[in-house]
VEXDREN-2710 file (C-alpha; in Angstrom, 1 decimal):
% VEXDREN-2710
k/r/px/py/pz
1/UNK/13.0/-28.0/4.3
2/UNK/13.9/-25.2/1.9
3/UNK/11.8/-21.9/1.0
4/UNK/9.3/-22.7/-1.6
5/UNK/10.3/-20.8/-4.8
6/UNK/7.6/-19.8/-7.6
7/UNK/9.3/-20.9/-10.8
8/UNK/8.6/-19.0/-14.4
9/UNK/7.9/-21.5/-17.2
10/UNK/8.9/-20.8/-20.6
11/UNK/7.2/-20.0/-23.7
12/UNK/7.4/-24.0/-25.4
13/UNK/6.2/-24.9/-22.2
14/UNK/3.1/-22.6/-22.7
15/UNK/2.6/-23.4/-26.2
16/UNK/1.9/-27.2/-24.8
17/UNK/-0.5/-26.0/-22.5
18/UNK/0.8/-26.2/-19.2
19/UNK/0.1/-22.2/-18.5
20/UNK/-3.0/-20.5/-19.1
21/UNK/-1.8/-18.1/-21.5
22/UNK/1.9/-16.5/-23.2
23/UNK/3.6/-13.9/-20.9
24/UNK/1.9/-15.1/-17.7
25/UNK/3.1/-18.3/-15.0
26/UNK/1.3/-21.1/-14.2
27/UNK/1.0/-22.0/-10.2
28/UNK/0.8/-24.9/-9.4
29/UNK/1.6/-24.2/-5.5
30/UNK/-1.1/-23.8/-3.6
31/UNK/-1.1/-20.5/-1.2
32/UNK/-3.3/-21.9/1.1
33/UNK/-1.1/-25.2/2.1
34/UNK/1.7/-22.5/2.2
35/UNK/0.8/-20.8/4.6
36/UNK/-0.2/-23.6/7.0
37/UNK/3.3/-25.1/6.3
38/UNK/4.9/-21.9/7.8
39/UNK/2.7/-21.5/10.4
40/UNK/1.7/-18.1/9.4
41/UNK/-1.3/-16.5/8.3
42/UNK/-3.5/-17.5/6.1
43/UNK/-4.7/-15.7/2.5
44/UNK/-8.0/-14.4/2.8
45/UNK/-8.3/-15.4/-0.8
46/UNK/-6.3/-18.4/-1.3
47/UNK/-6.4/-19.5/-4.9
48/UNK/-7.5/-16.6/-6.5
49/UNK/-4.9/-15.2/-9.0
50/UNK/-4.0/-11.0/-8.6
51/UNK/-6.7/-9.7/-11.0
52/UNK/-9.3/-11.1/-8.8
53/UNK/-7.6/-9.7/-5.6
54/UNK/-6.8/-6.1/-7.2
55/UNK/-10.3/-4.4/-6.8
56/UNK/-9.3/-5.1/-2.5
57/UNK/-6.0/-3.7/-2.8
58/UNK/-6.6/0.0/-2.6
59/UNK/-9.0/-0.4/0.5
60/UNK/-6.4/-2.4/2.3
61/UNK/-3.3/0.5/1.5
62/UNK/-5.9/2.9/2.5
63/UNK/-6.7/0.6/5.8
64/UNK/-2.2/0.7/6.3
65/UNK/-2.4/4.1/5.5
66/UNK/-0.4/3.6/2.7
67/UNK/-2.5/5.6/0.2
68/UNK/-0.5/8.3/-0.3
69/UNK/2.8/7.9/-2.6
70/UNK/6.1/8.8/-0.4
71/UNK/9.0/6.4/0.5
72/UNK/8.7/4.3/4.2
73/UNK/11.5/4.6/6.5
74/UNK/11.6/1.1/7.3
75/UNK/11.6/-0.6/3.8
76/UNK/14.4/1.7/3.1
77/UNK/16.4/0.4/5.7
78/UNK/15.1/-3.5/4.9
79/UNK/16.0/-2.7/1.1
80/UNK/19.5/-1.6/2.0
81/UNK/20.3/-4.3/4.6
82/UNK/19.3/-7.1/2.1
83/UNK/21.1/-5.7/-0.6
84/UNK/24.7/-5.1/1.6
85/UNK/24.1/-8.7/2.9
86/UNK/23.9/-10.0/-0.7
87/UNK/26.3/-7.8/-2.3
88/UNK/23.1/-6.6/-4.6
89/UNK/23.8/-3.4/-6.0
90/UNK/19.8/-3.0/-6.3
91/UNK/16.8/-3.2/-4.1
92/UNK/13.4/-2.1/-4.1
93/UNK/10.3/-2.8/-2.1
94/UNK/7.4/-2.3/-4.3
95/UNK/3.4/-1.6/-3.5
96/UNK/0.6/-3.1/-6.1
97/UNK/-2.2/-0.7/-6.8
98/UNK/-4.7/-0.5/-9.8
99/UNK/-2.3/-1.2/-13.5
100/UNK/1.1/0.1/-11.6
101/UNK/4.0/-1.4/-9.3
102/UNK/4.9/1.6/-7.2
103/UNK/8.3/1.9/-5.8
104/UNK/8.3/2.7/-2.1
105/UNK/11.8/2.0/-0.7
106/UNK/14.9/1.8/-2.7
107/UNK/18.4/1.4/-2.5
108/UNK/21.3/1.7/-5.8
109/UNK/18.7/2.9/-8.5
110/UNK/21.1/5.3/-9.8
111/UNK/23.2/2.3/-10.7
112/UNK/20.8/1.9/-13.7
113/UNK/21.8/5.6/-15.4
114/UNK/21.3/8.9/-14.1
115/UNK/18.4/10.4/-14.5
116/UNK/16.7/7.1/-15.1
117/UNK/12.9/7.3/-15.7
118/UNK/12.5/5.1/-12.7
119/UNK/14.2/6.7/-10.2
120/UNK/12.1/9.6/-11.5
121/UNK/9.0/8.2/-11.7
122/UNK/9.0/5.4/-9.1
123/UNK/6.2/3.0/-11.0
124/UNK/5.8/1.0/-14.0
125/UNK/3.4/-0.8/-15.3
126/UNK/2.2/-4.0/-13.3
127/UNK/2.2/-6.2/-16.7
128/UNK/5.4/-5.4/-17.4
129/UNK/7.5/-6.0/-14.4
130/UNK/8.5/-9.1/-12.4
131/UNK/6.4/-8.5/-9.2
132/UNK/3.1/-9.7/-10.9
133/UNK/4.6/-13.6/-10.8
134/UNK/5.0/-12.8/-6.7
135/UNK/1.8/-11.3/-5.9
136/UNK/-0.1/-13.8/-8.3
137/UNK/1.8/-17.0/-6.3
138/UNK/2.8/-15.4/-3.0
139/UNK/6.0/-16.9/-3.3
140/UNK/9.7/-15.8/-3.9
141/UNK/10.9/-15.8/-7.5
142/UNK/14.3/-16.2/-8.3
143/UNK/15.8/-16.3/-11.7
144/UNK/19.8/-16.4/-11.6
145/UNK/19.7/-15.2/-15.1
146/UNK/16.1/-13.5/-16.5
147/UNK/17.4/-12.9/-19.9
148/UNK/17.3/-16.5/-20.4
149/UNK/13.4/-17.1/-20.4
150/UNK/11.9/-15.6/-23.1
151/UNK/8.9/-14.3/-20.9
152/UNK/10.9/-12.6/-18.1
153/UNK/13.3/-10.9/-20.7
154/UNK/10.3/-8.9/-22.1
155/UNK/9.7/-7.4/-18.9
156/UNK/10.8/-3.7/-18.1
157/UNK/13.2/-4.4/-15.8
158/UNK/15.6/-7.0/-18.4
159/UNK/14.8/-5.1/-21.5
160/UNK/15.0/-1.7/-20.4
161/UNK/17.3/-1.3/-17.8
162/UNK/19.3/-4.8/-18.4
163/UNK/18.4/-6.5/-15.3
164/UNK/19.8/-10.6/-15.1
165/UNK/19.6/-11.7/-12.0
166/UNK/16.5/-11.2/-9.6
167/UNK/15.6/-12.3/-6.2
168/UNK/12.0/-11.3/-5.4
169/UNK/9.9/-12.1/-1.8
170/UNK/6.2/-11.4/-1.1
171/UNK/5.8/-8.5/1.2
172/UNK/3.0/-10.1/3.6
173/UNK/0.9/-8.2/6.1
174/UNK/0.1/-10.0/9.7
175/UNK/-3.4/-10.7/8.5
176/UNK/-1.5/-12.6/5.2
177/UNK/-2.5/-10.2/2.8
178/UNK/0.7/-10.2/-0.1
179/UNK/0.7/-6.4/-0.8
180/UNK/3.7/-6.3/-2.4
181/UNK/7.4/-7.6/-2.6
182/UNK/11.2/-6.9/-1.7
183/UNK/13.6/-7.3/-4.6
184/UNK/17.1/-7.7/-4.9
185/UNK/18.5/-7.3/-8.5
186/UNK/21.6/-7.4/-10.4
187/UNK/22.9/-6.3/-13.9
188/UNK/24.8/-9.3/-13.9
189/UNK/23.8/-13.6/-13.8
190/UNK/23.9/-14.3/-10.1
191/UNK/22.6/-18.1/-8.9
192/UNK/21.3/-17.1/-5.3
193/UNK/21.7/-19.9/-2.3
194/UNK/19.2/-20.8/0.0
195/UNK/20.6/-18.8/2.5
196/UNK/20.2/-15.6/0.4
197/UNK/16.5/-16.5/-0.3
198/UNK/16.2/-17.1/3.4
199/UNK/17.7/-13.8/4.2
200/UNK/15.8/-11.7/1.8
201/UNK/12.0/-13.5/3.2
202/UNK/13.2/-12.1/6.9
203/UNK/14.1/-8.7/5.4
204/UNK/10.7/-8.6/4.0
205/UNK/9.2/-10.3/7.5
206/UNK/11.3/-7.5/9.4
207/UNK/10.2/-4.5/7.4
208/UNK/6.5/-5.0/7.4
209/UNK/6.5/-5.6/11.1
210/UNK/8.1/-2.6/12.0
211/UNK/5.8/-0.6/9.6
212/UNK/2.2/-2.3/11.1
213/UNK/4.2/-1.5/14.2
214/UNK/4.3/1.9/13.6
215/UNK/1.0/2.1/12.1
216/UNK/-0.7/0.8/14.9
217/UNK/1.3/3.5/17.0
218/UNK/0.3/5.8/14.9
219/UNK/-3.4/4.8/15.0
220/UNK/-3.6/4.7/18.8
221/UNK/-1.7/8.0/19.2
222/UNK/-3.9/9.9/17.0
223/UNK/-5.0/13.0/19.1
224/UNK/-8.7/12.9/19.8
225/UNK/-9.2/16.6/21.4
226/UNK/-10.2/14.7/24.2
227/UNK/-11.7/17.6/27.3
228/UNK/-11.4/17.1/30.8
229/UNK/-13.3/14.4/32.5
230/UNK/-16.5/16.1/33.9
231/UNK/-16.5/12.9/36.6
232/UNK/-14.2/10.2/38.1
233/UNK/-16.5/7.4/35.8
234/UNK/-15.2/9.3/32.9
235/UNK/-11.7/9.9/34.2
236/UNK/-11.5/6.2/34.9
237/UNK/-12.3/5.7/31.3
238/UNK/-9.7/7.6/29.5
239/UNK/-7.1/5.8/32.0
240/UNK/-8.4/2.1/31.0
241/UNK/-7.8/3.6/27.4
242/UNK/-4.5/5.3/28.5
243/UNK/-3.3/1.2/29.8
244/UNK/-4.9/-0.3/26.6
245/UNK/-2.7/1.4/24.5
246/UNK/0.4/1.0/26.6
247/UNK/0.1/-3.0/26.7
248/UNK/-0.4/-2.7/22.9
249/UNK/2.2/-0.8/22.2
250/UNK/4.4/-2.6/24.8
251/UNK/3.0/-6.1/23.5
252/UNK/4.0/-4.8/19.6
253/UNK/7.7/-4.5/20.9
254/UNK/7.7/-8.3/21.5
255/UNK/6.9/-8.7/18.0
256/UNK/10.6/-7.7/16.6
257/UNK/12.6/-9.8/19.2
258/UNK/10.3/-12.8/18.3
259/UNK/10.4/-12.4/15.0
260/UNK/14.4/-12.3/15.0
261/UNK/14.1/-15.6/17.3
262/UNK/12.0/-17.5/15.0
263/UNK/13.8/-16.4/11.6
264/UNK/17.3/-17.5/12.9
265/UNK/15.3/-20.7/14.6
266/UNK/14.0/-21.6/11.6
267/UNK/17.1/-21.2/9.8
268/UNK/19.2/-23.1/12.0
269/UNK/16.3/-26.0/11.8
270/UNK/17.1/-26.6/7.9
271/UNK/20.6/-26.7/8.7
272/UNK/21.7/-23.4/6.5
273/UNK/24.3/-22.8/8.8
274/UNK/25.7/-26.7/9.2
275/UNK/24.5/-30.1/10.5
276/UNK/23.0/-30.2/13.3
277/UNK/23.1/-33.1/16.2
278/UNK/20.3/-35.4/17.5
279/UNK/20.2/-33.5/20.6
280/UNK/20.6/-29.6/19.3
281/UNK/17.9/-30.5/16.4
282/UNK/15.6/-31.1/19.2
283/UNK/16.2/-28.1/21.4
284/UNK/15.9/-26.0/17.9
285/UNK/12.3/-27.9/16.8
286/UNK/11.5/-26.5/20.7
287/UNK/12.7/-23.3/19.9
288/UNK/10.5/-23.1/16.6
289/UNK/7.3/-24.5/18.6
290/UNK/8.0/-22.5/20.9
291/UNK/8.2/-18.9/19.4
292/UNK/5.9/-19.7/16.8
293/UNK/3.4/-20.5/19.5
294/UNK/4.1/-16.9/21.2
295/UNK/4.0/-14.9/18.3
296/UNK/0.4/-16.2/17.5
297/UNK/-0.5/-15.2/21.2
298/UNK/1.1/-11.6/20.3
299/UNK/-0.6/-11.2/17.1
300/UNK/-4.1/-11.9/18.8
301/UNK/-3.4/-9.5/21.5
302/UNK/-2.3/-6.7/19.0
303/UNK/-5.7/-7.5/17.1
304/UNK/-7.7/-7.2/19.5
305/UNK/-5.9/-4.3/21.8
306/UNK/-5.8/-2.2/18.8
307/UNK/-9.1/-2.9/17.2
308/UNK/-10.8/0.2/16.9
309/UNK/-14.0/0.5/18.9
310/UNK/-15.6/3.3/17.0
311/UNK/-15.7/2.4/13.2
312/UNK/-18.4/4.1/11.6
313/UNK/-18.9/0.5/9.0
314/UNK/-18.0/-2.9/8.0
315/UNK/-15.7/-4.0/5.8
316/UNK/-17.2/-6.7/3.0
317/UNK/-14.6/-9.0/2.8
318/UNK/-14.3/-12.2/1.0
319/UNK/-13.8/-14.7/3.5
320/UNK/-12.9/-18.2/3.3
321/UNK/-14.8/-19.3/6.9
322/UNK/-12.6/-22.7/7.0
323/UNK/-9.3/-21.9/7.0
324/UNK/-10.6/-18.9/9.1
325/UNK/-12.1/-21.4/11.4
326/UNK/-8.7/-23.6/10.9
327/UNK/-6.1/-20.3/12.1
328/UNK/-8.1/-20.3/15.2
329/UNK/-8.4/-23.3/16.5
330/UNK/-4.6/-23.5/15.3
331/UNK/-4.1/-20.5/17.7
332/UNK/-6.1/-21.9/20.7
333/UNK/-5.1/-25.7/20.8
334/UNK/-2.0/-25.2/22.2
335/UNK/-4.1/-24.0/25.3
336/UNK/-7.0/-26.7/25.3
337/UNK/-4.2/-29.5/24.9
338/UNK/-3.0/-28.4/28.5
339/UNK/-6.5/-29.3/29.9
340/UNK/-6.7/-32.6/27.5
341/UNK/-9.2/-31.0/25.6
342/UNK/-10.0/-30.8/21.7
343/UNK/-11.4/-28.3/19.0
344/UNK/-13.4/-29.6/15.8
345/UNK/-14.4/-27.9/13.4
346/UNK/-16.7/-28.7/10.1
347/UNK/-18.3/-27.1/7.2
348/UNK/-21.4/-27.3/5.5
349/UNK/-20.4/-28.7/1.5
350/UNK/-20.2/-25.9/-0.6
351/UNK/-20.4/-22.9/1.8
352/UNK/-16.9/-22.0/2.6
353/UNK/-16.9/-19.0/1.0
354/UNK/-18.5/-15.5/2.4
355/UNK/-19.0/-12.0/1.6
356/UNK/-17.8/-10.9/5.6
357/UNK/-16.0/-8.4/8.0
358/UNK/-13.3/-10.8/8.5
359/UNK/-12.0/-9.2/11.6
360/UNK/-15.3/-9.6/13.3
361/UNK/-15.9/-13.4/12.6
362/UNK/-12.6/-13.7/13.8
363/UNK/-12.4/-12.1/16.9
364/UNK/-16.4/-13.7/17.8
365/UNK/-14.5/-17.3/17.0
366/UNK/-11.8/-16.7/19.0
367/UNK/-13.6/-15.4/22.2
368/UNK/-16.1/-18.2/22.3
369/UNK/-14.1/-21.0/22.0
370/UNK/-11.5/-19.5/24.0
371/UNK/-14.5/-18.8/26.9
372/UNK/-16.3/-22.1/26.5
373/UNK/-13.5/-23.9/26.8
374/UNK/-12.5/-22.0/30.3
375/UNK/-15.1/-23.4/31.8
376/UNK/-15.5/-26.8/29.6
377/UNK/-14.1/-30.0/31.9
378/UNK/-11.3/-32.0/31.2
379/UNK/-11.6/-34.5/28.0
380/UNK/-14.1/-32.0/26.3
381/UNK/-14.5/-31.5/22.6
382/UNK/-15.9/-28.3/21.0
383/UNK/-17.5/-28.9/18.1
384/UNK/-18.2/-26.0/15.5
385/UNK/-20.2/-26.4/12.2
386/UNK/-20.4/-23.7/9.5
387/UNK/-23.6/-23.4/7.6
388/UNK/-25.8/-21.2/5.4
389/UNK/-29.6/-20.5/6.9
390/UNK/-31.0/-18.1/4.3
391/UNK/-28.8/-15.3/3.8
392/UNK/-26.5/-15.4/6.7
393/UNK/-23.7/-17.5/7.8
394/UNK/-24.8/-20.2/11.0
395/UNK/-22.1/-20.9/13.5
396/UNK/-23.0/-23.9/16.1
397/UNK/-20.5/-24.7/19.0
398/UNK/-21.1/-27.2/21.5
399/UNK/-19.4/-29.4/24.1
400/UNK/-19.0/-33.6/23.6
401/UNK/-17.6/-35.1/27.1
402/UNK/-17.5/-39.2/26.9
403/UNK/-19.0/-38.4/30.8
404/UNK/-21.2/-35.4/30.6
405/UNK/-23.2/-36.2/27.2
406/UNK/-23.2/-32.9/24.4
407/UNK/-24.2/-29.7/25.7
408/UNK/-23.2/-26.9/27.2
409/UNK/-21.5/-25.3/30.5
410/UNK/-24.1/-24.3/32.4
411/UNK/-22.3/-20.8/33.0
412/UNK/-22.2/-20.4/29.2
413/UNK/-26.2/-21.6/28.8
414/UNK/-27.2/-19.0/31.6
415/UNK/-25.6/-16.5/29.8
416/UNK/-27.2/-16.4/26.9
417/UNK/-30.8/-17.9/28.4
418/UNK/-30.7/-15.8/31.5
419/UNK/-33.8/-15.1/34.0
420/UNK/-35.9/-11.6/33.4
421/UNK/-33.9/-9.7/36.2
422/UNK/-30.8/-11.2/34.3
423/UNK/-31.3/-9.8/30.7
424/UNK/-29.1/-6.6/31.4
425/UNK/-26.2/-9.1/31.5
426/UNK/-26.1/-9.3/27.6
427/UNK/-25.3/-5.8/25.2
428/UNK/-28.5/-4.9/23.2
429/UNK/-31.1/-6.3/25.7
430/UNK/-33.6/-4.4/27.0
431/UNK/-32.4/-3.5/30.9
432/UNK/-34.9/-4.2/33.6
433/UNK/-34.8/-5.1/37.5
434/UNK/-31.8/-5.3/40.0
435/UNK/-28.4/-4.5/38.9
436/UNK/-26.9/-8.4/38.1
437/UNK/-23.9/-9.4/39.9
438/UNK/-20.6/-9.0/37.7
439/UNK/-19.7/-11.3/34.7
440/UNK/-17.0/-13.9/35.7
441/UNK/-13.4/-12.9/34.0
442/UNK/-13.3/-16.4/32.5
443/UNK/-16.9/-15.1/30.6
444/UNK/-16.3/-11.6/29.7
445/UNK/-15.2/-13.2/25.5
446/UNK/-18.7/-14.2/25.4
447/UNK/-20.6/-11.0/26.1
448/UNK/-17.3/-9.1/23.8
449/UNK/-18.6/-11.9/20.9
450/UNK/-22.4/-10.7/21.8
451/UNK/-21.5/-7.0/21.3
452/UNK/-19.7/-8.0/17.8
453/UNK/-22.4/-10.1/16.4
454/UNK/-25.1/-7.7/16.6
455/UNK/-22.5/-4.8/15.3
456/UNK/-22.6/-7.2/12.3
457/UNK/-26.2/-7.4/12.1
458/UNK/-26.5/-10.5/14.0
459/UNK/-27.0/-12.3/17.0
460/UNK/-25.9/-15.2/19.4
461/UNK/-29.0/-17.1/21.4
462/UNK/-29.2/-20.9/22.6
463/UNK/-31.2/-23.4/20.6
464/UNK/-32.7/-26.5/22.9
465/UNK/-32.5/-26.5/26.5
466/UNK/-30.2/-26.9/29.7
467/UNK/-30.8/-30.7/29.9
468/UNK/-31.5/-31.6/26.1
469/UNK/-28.3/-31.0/24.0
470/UNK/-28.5/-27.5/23.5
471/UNK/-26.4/-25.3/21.0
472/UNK/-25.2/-21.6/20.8
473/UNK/-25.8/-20.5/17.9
474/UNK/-24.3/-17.7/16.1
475/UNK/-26.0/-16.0/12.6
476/UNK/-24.2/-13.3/11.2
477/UNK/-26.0/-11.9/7.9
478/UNK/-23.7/-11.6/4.6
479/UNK/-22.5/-8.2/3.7
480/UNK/-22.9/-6.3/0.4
481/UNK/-19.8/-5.2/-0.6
482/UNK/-21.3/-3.2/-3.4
483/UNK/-23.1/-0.7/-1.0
484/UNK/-20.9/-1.1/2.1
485/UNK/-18.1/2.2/3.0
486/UNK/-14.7/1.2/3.7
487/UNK/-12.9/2.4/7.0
488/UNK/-12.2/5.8/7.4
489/UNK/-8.3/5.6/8.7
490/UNK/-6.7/8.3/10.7
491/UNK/-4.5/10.3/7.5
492/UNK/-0.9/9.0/7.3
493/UNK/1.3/11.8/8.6
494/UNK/4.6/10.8/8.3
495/UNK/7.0/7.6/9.2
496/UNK/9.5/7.8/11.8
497/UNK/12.5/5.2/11.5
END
């Protein structure tokens, strides 16, 4: 199973209709099936060509702190890598924002003149280079020879500075946002293998990762001009803050070895390196399963670890809610199979799409099906449905036994119905009598999902009762994205290799 490649068609092939207009590619792969085939994350907006995504792409720099102009250490060093292993004298890794491709890691530029307006500038226009085909498809594009389509040699980089051959990857954030791409380029026709394309997409894999790696750092690290504890409560804390951040960080450091594992897995799967026997194709689809199954784990811990607790607002994005819905239950299956349970989930016709904070709806998801199902018996099947009541999106999750009849756990029904001297139990509830004993571990996701909901403007309550198929029930209101403030991000001070 090879990478998929984004293929440019050319200008008779427009005039019969098959692209939407002359200069510009049709895709006909679809993102979404992409990046369930991978086993990555998912596009936030799948389907939806660049110009629709642009107005989000300078809130999401801003949210990676890459705002300001200014090369970053470890694209440089994933530009030069992938242009020694390819014998490429050029590579760049390149940022989308507004009209403009910036360049923010490159390696050979002078090979194109000295004193090249490129190497001066760093940017050209978005129109006119090669990038917009990858960002529109979020997939590689390779042309062995670009001056032979009519619509690739108009662009800058073939008629100005006599680019032929061009190897370009989408550069992919851990929440599957394509932000920009890695390049490799020649002056001369070069057919690329599959090996090559392979390389380049790990380069790109490798170099992002060590930047949100960084960034995250970065984040946590930011001095706070903290003073000292006035009492032990407070003492204790800043040291439960102190150990959050050390297992993040510590848990971030996985993320490179893993992602080495998987990329040579994967490449060793699709027989680059040789054919492969009966036995070793089976210990490598292990291998795959395997790691891709960790990383998933490590990419929810990081988002939750390093999810920051004080934001000030929201952020309105636009959120597909079932293939949201799909990358969880893809996350948390592996565990459910081990108790020979199962996760559904549905969707009200017509209401997949929502104006959200994607983060939140994710993390409230994840920590109720991952706390229902701790104390669901064996053979159990969640159920979720998706709907629209009014102006807010209606999540329902409940249990289906073939022995117990629908409902829910009684743990999880007490929880959210509670006694009067229980109330206290649940974040935004009015406290009153005796202190309640403390939550159950195997509970503490659903009072985290509680705090979440009504930080969205929601809430989370039981509909029906203990002994008459009831349902918890989520409604989380839709966001303006007009009005609402982006995140205010710590200022990027520098990047350390």
């Amino acid at each position: 199973m090879g990478v998929p490649v984004f293929s440019v068609l050319s200008e008779g092939e427009f005039s019969k209709g098959v692209g939407a207009s002359p200069g510009r590619a049709q895709l006909p792969y679809r993102e979404q099936e992409a990046g369930q085939a991978s086993g990555g994350p998912t596009c936030p907006w799948p389907g939806l060509p660049w110009a629709q995504r642009q107005p989000h792409q300078a809130q999401i720099l801003a949210a990676l702190g890459l705002g300001d102009l200014g090369s970053v250490p470890p694209w440089e060093e994933a530009a030069q890598v992938a242009a020694q292993f390819l014998a490429m004298p050029i590579a760049v890794v390149t940022l989308a924002d507004g009209n403009s491709e910036y360049i923010r890691a490159a390696y050979g530029l002078s090979s194109l003149g000295v004193g090249n307006p490129l190497s001066q500038q760093r940017q050209l226009p978005l129109n006119q280079g090669l990038g917009l085909y990858v960002l529109d498809s979020r997939q590689p594009l390779v042309l062995p020879d670009a001056a032979d389509n009519a619509v690739t040699a108009r662009s800058e980089w073939v008629a100005t500075y006599g680019i032929r051959a061009y190897c370009g990857v989408p550069l992919i954030t851990s929440q599957g946002l394509c932000i920009g791409t890695l390049a490799v380029m020649d002056r001369q026709p070069h057919r690329f293998t599959e090996q090559e394309l392979a390389f380049v997409a790990m380069a790109a894999r490798w170099g992002m990762s060590e930047y949100e790696r960084y960034w995250a750092t970065a984040v946590s690290a930011a001095p706070a001009r903290l003073g000292v504890p006035e009492s032990p409560q407070s003492l204790e804390a800043l040291m439960n803050a102190v150990r959050l951040n050390l297992v993040s960080h510590l848990t971030e450091e996985l993320r490179n070895p893993l992602a080495t594992v998987l990329g040579m897995a994967s490449m060793l799967s699709r027989e680059i390196y040789g054919p492969l026997t009966q036995k070793q194709r089976e210990y490598t689809d292990i291998v795959c399963h395997s790691s891709q199954t960790l990383m998933t784990q490590v990419n929810e811990i990081i988002d939750l670890g390093l999810a920051p607790t004080g934001r000030p607002g929201l952020v309105p994005t636009a959120v597909d809610i079932r293939a949201l819905g799909q990358q969880v239950i893809n996350t948390l299956t592996p565990l459910a199979e081990k108790s020979a349970q199962a996760i559904t989930f549905t969707v009200e016709p017509n209401e997949d799409h929502w104006i959200l904070d994607q983060r939140t709806v994710k993390q409230i998801l994840y920590h109720l099906t991952f706390s229902i199902l701790q104390v669901a018996g064996e053979h159990s099947n969640l159920c979720i449905h998706a709907c629209r009541r009014g102006q807010a999106l209606s999540l329902m999750l409940w249990l289906a036994n073939p022995w117990l009849g629908e409902g829910l756990p009684t743990e999880v029904f007490e929880r959210f119905h509670p006694p009067a001297s229980m109330t206290e139990c649940l974040p935004g509830v009015a406290l009153s009598g005796p202190k309640p004993d403390p939550v159950p571990q195997d509970l503490l996701g659903l009072l985290l999902s509680q705090h979440l909901a009504l930080r969205h403007g929601g809430e989370i309550r039981v509909q029906g009762s203990a002994d008459n198929c009831c349902r918890l029930v989520v409604t989380l209101p839709v966001l303006d994205a007009a009005k609402a403030r982006p995140e205010v991000k710590p200022r990027q001070c520098g990047v350390e290799a």
